[in-house]
Backbone of each chain as ProteinMPNN parsed JSONL, in Angstrom:
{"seq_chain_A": "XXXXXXXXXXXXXXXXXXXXXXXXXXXXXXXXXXXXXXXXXXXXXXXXXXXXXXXXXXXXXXXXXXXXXXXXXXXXXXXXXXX", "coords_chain_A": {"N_chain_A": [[82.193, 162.788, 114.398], [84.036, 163.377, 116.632], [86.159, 161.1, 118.059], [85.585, 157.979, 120.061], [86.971, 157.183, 122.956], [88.173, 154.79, 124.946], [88.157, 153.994, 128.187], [91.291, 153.996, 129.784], [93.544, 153.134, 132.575], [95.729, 154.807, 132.556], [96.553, 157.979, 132.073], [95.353, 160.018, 129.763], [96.615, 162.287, 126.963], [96.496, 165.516, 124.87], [97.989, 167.095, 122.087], [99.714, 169.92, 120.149], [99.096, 169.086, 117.001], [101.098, 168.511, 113.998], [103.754, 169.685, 112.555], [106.565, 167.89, 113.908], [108.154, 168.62, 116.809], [111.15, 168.641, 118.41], [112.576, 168.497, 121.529], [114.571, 170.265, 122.55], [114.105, 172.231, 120.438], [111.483, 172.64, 121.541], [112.027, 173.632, 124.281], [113.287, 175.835, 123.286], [111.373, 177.638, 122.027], [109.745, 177.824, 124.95], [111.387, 179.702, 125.683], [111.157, 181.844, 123.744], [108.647, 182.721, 123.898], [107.633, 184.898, 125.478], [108.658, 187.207, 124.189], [107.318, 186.94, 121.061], [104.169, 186.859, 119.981], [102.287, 183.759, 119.479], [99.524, 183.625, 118.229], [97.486, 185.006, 116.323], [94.915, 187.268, 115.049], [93.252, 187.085, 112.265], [95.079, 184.91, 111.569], [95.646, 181.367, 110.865], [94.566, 179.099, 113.251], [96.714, 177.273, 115.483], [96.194, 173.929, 114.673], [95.578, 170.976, 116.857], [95.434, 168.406, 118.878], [92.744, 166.423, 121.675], [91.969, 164.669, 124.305], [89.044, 164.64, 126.036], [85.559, 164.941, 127.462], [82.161, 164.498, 127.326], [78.637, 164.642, 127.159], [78.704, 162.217, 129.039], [80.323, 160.221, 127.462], [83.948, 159.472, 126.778], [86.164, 161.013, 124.937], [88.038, 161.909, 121.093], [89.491, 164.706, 120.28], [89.82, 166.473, 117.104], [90.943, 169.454, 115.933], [90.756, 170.757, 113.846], [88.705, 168.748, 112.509], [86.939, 170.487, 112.772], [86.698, 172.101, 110.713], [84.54, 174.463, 109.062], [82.814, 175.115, 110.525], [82.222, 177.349, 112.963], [84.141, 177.636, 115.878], [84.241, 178.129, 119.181], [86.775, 178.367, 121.855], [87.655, 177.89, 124.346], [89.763, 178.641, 127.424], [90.45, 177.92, 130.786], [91.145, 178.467, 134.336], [90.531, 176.273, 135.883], [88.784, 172.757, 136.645], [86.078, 173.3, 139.05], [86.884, 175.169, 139.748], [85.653, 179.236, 140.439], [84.767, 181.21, 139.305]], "CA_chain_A": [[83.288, 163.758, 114.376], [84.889, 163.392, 117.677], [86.124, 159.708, 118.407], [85.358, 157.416, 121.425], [88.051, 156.257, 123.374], [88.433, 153.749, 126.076], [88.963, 154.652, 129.682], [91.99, 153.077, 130.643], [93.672, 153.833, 133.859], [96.811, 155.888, 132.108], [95.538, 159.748, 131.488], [95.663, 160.412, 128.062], [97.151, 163.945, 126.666], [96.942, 165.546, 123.685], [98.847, 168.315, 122.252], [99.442, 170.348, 119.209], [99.213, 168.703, 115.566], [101.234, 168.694, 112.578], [105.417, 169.163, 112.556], [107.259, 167.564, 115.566], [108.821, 169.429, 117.481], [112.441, 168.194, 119.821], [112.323, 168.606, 123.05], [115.474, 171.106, 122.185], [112.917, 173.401, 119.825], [110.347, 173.168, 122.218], [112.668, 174.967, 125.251], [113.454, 177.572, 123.076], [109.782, 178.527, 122.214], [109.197, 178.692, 125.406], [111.943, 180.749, 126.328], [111.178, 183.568, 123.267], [107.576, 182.847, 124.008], [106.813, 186.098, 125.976], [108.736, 188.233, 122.502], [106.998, 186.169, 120.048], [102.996, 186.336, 120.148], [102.014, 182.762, 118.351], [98.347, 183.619, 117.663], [97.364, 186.469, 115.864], [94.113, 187.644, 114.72], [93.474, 186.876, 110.632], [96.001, 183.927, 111.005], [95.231, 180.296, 111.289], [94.838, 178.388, 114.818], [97.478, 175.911, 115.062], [95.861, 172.534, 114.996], [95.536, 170.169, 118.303], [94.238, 167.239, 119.287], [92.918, 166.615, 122.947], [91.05, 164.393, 125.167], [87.983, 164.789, 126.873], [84.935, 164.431, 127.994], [81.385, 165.164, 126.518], [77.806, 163.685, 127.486], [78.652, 160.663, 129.078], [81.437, 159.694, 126.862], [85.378, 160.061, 126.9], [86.178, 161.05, 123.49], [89.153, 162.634, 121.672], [89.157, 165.502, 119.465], [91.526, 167.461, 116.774], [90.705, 171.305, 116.047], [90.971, 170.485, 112.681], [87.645, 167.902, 112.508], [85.8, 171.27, 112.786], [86.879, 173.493, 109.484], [83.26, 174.629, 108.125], [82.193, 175.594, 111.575], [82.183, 178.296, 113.931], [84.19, 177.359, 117.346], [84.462, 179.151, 120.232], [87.48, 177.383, 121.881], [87.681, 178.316, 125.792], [90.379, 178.185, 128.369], [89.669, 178.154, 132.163], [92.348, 177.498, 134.874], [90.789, 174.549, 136.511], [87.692, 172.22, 137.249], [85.702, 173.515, 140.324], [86.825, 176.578, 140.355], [84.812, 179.22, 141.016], [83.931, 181.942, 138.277]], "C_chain_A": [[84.306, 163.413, 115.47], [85.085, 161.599, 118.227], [86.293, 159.471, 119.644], [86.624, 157.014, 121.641], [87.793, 156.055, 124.439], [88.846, 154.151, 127.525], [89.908, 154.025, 130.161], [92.695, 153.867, 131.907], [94.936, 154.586, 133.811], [96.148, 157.525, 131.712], [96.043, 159.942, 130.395], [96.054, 161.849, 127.795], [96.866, 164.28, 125.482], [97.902, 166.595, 123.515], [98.739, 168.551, 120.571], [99.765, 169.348, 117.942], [100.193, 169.174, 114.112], [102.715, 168.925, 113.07], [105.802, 168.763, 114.086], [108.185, 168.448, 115.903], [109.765, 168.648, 118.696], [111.853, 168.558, 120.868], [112.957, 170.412, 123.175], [114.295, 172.48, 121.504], [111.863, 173.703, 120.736], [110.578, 174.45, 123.538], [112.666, 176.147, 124.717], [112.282, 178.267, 122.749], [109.383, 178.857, 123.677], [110.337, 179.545, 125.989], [111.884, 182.015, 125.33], [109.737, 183.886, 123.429], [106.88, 184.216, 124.341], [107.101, 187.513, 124.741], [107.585, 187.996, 121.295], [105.195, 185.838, 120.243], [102.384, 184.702, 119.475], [100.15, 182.972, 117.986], [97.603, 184.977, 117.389], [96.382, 186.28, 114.985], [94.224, 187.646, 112.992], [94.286, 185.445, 110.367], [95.626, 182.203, 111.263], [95.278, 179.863, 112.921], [95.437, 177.694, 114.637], [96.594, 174.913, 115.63], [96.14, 171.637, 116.326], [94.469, 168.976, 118.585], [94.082, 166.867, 121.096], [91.579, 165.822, 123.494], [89.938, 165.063, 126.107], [86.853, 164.184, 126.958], [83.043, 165.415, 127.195], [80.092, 164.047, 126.77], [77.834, 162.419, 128.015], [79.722, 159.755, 128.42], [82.843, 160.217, 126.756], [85.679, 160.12, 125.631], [87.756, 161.79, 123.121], [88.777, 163.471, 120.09], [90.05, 166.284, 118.742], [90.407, 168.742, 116.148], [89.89, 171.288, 114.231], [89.562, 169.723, 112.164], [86.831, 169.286, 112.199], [85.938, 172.431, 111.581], [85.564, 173.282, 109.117], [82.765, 174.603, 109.073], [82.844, 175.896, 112.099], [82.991, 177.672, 115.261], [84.334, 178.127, 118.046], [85.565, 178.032, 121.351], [87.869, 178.217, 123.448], [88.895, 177.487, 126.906], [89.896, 178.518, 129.381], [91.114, 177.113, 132.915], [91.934, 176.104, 135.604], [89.074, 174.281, 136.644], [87.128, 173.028, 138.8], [86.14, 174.557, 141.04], [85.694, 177.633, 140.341], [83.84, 180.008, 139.58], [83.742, 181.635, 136.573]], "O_chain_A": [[85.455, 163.164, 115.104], [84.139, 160.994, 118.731], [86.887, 160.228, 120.412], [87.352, 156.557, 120.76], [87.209, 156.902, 125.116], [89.954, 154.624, 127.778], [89.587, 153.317, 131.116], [92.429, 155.039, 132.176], [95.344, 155.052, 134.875], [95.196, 157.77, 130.971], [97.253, 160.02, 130.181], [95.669, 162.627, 128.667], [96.929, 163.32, 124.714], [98.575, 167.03, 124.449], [98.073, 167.855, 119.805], [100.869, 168.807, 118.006], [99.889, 170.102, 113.362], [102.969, 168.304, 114.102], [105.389, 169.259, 115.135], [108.969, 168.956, 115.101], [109.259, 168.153, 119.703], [110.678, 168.897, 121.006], [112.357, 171.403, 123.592], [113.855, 173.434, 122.146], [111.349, 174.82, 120.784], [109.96, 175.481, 123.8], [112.281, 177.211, 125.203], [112.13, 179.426, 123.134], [108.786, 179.913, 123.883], [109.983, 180.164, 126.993], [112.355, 183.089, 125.706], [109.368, 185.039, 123.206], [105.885, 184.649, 123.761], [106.325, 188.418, 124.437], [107.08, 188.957, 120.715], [104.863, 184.71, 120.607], [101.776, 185.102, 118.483], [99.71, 182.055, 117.293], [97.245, 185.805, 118.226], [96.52, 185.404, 114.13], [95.203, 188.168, 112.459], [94.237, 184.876, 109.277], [95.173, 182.123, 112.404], [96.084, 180.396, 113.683], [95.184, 177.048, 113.62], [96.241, 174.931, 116.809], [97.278, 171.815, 116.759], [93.254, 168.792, 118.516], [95.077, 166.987, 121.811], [90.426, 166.17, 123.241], [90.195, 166.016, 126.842], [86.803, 162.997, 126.637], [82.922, 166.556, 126.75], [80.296, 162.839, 126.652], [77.104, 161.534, 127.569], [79.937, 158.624, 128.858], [82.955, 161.438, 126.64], [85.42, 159.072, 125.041], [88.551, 162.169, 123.981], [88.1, 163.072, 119.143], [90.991, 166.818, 119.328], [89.183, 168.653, 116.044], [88.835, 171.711, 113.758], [89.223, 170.264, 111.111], [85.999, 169.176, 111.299], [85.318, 173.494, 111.608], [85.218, 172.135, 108.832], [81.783, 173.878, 108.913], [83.964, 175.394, 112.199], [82.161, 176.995, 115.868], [84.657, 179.195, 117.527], [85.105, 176.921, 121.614], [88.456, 179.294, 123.343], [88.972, 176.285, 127.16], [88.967, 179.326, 129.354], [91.719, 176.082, 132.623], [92.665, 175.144, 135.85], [88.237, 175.18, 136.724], [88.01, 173.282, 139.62], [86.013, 174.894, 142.217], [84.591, 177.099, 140.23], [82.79, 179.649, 139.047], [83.006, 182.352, 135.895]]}, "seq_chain_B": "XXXXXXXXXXXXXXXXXXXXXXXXXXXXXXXXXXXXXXXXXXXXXXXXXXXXXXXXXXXXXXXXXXXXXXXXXXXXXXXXXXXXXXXXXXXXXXXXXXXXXXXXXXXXXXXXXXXXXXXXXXXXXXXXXXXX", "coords_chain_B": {"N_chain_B": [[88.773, 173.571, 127.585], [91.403, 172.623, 130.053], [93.848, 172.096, 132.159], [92.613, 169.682, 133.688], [92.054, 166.326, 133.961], [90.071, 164.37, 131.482], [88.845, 162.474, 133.4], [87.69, 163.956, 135.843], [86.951, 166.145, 134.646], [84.411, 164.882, 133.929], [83.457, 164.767, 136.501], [83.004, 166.948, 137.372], [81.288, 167.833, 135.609], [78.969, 165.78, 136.585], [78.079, 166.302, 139.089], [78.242, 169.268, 139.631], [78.163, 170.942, 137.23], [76.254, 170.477, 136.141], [74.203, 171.062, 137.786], [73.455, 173.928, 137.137], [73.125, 173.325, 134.333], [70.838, 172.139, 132.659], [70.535, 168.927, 132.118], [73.285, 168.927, 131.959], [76.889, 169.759, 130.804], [76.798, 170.57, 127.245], [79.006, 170.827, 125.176], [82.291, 169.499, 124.023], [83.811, 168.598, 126.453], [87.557, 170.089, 127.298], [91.19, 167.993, 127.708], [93.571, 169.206, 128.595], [96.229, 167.846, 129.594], [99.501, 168.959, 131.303], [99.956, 171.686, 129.855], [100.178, 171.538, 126.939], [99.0, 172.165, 124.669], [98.028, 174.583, 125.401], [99.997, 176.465, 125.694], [100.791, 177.156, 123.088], [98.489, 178.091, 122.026], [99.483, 180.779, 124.357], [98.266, 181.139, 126.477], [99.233, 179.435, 128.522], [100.057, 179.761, 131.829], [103.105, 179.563, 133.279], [104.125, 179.589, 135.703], [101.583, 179.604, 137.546], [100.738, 176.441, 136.489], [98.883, 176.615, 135.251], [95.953, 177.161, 133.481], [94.835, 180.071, 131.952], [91.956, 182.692, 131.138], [91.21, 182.258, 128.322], [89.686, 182.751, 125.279], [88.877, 182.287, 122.199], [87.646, 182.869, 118.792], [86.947, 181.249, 116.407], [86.994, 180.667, 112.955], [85.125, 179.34, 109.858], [87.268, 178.368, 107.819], [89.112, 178.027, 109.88], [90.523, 180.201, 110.418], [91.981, 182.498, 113.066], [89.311, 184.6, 114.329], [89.495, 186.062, 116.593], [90.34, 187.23, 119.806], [90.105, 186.198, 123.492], [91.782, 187.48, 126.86], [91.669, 187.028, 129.891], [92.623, 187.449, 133.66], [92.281, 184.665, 136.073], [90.47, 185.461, 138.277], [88.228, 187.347, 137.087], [85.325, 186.679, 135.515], [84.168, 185.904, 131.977], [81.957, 187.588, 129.635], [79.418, 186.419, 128.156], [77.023, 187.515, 126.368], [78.715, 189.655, 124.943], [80.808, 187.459, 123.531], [78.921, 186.548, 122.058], [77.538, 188.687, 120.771], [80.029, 189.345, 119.016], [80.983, 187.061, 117.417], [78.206, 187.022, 116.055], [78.823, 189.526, 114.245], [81.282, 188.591, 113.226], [80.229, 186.284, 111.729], [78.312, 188.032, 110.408], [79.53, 189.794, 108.534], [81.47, 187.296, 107.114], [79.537, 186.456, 105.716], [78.392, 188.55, 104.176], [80.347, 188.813, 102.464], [82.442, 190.483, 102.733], [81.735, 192.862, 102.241], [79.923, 194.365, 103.733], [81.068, 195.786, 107.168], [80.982, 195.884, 110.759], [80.068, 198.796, 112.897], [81.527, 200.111, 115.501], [79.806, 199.366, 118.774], [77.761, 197.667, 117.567], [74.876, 195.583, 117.039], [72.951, 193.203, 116.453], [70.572, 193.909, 114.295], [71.02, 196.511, 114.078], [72.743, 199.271, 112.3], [74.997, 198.912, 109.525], [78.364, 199.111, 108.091], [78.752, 200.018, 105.019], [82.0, 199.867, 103.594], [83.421, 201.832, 101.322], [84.651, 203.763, 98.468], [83.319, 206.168, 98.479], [82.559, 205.739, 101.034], [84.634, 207.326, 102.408], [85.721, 209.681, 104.792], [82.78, 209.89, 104.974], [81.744, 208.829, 107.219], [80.529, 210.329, 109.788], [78.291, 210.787, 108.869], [76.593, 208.798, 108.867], [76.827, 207.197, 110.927], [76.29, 208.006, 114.459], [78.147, 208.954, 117.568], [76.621, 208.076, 119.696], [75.791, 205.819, 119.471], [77.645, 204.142, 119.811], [77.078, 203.036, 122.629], [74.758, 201.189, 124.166]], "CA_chain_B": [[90.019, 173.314, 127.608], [91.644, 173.091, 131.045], [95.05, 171.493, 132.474], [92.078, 168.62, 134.593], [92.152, 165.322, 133.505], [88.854, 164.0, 131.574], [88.023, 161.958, 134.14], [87.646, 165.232, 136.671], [85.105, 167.049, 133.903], [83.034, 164.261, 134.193], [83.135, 164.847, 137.764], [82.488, 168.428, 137.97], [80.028, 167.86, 134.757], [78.238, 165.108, 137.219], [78.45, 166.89, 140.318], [77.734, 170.873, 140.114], [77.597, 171.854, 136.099], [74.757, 169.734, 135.839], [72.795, 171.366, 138.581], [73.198, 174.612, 136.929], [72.677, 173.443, 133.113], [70.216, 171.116, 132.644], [71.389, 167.62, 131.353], [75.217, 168.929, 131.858], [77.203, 170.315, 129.426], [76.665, 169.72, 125.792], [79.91, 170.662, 123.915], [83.156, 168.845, 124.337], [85.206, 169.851, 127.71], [89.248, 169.111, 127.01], [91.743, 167.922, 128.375], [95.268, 169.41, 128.496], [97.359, 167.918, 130.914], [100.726, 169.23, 130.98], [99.39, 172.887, 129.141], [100.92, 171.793, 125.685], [97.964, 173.277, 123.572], [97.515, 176.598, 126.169], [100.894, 177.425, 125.654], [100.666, 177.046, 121.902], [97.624, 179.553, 121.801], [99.761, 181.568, 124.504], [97.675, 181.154, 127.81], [99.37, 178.87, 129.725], [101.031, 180.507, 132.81], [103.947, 178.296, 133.708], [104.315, 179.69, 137.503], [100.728, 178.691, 137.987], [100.803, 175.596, 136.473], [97.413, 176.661, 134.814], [95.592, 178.408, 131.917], [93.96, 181.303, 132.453], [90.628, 182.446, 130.829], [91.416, 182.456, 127.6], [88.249, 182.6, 124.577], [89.227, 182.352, 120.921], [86.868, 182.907, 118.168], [87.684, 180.63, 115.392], [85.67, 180.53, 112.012], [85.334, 177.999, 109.271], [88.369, 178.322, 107.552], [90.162, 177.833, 110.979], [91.095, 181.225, 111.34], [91.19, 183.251, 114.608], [89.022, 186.311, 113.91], [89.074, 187.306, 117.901], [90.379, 186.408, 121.339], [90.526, 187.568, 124.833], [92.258, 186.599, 127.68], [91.559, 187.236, 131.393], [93.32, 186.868, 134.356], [91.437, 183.64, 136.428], [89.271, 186.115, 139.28], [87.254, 187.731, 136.722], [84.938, 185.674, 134.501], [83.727, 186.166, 130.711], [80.528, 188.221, 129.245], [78.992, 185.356, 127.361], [76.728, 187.997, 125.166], [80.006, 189.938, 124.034], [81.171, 186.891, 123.014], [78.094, 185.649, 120.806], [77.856, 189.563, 119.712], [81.413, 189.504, 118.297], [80.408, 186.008, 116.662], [77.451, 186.97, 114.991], [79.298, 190.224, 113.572], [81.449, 188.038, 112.184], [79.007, 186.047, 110.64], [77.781, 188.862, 108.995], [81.238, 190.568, 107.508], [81.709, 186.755, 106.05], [78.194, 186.308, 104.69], [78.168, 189.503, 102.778], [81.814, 188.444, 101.641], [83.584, 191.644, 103.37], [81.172, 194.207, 101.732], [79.742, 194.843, 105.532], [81.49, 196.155, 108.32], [80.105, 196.631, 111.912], [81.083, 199.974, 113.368], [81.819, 200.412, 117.392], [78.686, 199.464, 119.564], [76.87, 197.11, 117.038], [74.267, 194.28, 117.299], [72.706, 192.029, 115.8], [69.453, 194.684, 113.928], [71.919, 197.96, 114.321], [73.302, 199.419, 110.841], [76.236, 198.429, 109.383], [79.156, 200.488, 107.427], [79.586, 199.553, 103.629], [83.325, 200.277, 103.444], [84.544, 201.808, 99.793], [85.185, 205.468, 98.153], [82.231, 207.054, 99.31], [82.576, 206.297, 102.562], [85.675, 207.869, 103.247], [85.23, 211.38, 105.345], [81.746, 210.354, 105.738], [80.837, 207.947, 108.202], [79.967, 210.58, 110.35], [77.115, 210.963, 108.547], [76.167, 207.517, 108.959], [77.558, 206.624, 112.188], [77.019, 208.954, 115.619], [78.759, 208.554, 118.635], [76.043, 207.571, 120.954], [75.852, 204.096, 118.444], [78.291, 203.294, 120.722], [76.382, 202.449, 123.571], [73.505, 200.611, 124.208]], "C_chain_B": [[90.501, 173.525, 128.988], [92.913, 172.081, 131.496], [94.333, 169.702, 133.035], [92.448, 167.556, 133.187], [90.527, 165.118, 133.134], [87.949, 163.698, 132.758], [87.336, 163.272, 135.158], [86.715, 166.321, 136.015], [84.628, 166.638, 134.146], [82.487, 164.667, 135.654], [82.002, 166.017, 138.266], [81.584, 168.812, 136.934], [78.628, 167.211, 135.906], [77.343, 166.152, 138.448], [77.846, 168.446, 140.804], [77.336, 171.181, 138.196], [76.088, 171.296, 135.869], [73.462, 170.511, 136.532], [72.745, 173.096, 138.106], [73.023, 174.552, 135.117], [72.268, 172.185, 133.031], [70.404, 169.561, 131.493], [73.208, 167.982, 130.951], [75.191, 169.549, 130.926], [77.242, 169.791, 128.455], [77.84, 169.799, 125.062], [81.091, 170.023, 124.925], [84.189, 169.425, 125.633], [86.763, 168.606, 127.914], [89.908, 169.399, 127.793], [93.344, 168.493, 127.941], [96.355, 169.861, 129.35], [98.751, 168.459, 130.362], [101.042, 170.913, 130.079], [100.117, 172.566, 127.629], [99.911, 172.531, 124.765], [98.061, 174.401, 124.359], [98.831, 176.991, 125.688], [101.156, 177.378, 123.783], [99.848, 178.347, 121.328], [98.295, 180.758, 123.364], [99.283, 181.657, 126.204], [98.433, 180.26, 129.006], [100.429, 179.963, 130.609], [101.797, 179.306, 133.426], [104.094, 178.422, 135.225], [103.207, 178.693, 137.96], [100.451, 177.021, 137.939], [98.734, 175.439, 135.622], [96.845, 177.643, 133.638], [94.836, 179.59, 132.574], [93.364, 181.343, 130.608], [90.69, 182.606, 129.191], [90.023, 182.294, 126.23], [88.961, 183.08, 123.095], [88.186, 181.859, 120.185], [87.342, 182.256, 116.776], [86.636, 180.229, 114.214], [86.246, 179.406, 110.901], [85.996, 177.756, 108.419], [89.623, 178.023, 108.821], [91.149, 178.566, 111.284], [90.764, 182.192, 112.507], [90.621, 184.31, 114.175], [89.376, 186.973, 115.761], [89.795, 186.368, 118.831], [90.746, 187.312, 122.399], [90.847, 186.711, 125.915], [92.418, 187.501, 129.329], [91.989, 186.339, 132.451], [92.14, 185.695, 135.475], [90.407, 184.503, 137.532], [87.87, 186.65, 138.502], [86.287, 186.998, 135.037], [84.031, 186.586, 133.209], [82.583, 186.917, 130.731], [80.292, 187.141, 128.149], [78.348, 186.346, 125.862], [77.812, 188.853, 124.243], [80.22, 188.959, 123.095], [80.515, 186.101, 121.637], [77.806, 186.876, 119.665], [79.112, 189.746, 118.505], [81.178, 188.047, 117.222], [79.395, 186.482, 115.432], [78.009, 188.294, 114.274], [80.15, 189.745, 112.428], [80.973, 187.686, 110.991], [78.698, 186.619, 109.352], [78.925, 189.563, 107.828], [81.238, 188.932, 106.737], [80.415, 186.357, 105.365], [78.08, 187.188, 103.645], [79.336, 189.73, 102.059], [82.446, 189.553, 102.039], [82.931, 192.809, 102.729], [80.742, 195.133, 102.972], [80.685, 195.333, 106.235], [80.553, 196.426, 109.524], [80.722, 197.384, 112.494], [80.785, 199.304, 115.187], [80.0, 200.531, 117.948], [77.203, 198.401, 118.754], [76.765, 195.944, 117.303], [73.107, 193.764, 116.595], [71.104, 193.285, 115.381], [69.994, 196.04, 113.51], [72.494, 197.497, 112.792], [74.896, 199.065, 110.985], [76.557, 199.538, 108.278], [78.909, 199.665, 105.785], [80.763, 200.486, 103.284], [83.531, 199.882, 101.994], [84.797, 203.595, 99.574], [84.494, 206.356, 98.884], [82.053, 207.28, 100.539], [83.982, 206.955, 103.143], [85.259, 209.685, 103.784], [83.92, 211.382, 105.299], [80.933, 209.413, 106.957], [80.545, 208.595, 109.199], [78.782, 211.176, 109.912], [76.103, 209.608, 108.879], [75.953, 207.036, 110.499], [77.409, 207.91, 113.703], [77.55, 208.349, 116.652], [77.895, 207.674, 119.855], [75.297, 206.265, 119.833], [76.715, 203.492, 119.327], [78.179, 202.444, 121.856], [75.445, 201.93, 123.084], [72.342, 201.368, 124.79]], "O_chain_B": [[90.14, 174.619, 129.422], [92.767, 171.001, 130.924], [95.025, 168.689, 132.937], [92.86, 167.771, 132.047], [89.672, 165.462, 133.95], [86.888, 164.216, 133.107], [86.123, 163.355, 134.967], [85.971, 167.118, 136.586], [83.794, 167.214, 134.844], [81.296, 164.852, 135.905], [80.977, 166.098, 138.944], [81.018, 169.9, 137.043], [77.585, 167.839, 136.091], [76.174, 166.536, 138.448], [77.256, 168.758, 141.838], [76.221, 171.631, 137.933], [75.071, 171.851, 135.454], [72.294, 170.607, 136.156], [71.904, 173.703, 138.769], [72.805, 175.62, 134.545], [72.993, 171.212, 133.239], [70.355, 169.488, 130.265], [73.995, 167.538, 130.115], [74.248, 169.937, 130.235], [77.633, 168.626, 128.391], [77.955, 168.919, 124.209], [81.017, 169.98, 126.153], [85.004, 170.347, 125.678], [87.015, 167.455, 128.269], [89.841, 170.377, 128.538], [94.03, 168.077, 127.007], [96.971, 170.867, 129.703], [99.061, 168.4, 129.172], [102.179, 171.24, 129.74], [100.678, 173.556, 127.16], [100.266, 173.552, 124.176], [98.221, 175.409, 123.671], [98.782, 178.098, 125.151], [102.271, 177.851, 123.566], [100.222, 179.243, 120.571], [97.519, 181.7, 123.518], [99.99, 182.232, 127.032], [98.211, 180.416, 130.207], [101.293, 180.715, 130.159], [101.28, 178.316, 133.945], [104.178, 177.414, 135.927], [103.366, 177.583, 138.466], [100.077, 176.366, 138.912], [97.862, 174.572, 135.562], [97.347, 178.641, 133.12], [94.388, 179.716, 133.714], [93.71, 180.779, 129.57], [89.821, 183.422, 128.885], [89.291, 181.362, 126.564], [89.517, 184.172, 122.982], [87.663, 180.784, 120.477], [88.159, 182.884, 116.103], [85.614, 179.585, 114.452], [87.315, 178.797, 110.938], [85.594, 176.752, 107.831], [90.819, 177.846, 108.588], [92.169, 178.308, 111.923], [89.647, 182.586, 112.841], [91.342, 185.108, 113.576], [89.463, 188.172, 116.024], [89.877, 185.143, 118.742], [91.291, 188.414, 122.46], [90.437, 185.558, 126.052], [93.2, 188.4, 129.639], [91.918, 185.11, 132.473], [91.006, 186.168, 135.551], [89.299, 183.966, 137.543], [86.739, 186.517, 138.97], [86.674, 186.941, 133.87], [83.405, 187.629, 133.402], [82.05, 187.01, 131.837], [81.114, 187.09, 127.235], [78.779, 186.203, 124.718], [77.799, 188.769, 123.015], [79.965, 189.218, 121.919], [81.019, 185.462, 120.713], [77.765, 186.727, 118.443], [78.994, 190.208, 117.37], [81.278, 188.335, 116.029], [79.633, 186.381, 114.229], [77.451, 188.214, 113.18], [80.074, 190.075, 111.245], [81.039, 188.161, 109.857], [78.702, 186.296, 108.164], [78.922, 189.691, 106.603], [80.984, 189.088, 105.543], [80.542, 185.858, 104.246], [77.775, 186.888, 102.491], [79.455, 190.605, 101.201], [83.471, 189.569, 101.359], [83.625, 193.824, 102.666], [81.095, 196.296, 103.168], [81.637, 195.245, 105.459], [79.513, 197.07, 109.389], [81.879, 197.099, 112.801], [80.109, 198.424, 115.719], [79.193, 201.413, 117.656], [76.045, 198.369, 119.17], [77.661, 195.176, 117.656], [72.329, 194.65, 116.242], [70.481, 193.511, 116.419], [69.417, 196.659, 112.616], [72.669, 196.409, 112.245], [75.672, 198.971, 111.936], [75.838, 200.382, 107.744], [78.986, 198.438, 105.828], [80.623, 201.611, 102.805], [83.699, 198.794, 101.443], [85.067, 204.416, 100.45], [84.922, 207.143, 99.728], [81.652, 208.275, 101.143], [84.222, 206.994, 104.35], [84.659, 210.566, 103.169], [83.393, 212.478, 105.49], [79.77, 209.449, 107.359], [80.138, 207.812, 110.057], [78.268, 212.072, 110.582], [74.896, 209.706, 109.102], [74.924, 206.577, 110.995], [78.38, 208.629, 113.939], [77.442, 207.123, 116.699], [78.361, 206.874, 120.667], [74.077, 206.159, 119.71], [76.539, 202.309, 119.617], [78.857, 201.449, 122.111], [75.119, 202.003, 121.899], [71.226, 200.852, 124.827]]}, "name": "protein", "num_of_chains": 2, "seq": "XXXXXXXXXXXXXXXXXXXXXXXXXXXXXXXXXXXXXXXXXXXXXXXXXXXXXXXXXXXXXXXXXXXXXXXXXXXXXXXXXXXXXXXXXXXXXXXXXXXXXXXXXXXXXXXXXXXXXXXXXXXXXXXXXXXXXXXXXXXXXXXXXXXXXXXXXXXXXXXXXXXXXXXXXXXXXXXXXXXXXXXXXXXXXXXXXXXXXXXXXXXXXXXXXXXXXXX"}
């Protein structure tokens, strides 16, 4: 499911999946962002793909790989923090 | 999901999660430098420069049934989160014939929502169902 990738010494990113978005479109989301909820209960998750890390291996992963299972999909502001 | 860079899970997988879950963590921990996914699902805080605690319940159609989002001091209830899961569960197993009322878990009755039950689920249902 989730593919290996290579450690090179650039940090890899991912980000959301599926129409591109300008640079131009992207300012203005976030400037109606705080009017405009984008994820709402009943409605799809928008799709994403995103590096990480998982047993021992650097891998990379899209949201999408997982339709026909359950996720539980967790933010947290940082490594080594506390709670 | 967190703003760190892979390399920096591994670290703090190596380092401390390990010594409190045995053989590290098992599911995937991501990376998203720059918050472009957090602010997509809504969490990123741009002052901070960081996500806050954000937990989205996502089922196998890849829609959200649930999410909750706390500010970074106070951390999650893990069994909430697997109660609200397996409720799910059950509402899509019995295809939406189920409902779970306020205070239910996983053995506790469930509503069947149609004619009959209207004006009586307090026959069904008391208040102290609510607690535990």
């Amino acid at each position: 499911m989730a593919e290996e990738v290579k450690a090179g010494c650039a940090r890899p990113t991912g980000g959301p999946v599926g129409e591109k978005v300008s640079e131009e479109v992207h300012e203005k989301q976030i400037a109606k962002k705080e009017a405009a909820p984008m994820i709402q209960v009943g409605r799809k998750a928008p799709d994403f793909s995103a590096p990480g890390y998982q047993k021992g291996k650097f891998i990379n992963i899209t949201l999408s790989e997982y339709l026909g299972k359950w996720v539980l999909l967790c933010f947290y502001p940082g490594d080594f923090t506390f709670v | 999901m967190s703003i760190d860079s892979m390399f920096v899970h591994k670290m703090w997988d190596d380092h401390e999660l390990s010594k409190m879950v045995k053989s590290g963590v098992p599911f995937p921990m991501l990376s998203d430098a720059g918050g472009r996914v957090g602010r997509v699902f809504g969490v990123y805080d741009e002052d901070a420069g960081v996500e806050t605690r954000g937990r989205f319940i996502i089922d196998p159609d890849g829609i959200v049934q649930g999410y909750e989002v706390l500010t970074p001091p106070v951390g999650r209830n893990v069994n909430e989160t697997f109660r609200q899961v397996q409720a799910f569960q059950l509402v899509r197993e019995s295809k939406g014939s189920q409902a779970t009322p306020s205070g239910w878990r996983p053995g506790k009755m469930t509503l069947k929502p149609g004619p009959d039950l209207v004006g009586n689920v307090w026959k069904e249902w008391k208040t102290s169902m609510a607690f535990d």
